[in-house]
C-alpha positions as CSV (number, residue, x, y, z in Angstrom):
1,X,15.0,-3.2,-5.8
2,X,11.3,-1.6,-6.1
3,X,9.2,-2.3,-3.3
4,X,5.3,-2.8,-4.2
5,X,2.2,-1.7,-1.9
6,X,-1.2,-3.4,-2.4
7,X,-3.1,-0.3,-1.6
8,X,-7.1,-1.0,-0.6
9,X,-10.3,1.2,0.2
10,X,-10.6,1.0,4.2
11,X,-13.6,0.1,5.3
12,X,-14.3,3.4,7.3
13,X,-12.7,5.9,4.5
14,X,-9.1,6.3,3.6
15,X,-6.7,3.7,2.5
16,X,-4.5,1.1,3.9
17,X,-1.4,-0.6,2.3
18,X,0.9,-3.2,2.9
19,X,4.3,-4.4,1.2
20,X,4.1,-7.3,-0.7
21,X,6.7,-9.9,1.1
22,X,7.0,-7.6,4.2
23,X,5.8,-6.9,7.6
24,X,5.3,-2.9,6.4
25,X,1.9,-1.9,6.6
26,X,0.2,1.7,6.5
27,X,-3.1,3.9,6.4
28,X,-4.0,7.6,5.2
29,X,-6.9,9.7,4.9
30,X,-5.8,10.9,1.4
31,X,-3.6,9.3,-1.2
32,X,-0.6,12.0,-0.9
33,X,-1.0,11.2,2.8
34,X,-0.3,7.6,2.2
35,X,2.5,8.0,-0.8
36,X,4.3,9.8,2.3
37,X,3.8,7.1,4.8
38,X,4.5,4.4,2.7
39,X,7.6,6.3,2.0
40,X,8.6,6.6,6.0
41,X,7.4,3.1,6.4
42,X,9.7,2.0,3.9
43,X,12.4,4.0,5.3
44,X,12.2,2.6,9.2
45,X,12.1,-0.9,7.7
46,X,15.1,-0.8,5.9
47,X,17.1,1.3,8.2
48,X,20.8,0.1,8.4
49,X,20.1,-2.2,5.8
50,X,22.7,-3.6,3.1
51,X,19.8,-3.3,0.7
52,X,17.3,-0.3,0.3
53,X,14.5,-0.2,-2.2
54,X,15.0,2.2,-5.1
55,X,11.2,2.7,-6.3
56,X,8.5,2.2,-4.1
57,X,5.3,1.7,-6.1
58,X,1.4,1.8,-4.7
59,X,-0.7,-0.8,-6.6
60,X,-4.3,0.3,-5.8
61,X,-6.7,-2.4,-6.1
62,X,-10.2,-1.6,-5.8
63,X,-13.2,-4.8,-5.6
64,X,-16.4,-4.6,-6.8
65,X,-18.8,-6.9,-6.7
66,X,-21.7,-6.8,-9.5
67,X,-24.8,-9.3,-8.9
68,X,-25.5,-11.1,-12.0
69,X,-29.4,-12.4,-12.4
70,X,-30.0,-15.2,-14.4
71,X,-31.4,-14.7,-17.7
């Protein structure tokens, strides 16, 4: 089982994640900060759980919005 994170900018610096088809969510100042976190997240969801994710993977997903003028 490999459990994904949507990982986004947060508004006031850092990042926040959340598991895609979860209730886990989480926030770091850095990224190594969060690749831990999302790890113990992961780990006090599943605790004493039949079924444990193998891989958990961070899917960063950064928006940018570009104005366009007409031509």
């Amino acid at each position: 089982m490999e459990l994904i994170f949507e990982v986004r900018d947060a508004e006031e610096g850092g990042y926040y994640a959340r598991a895609l088809g979860y209730g886990i969510f989480t926030e770091a100042e850095t990224w190594e900060e969060l690749r831990a976190n999302a790890v113990e997240a992961t780990s006090v969801h599943f605790e004493g759980s039949p079924v444990y994710p193998r891989i958990v993977q961070l899917h960063y997903v950064k928006d940018e919005l570009i104005p366009v003028e007409a031509a």
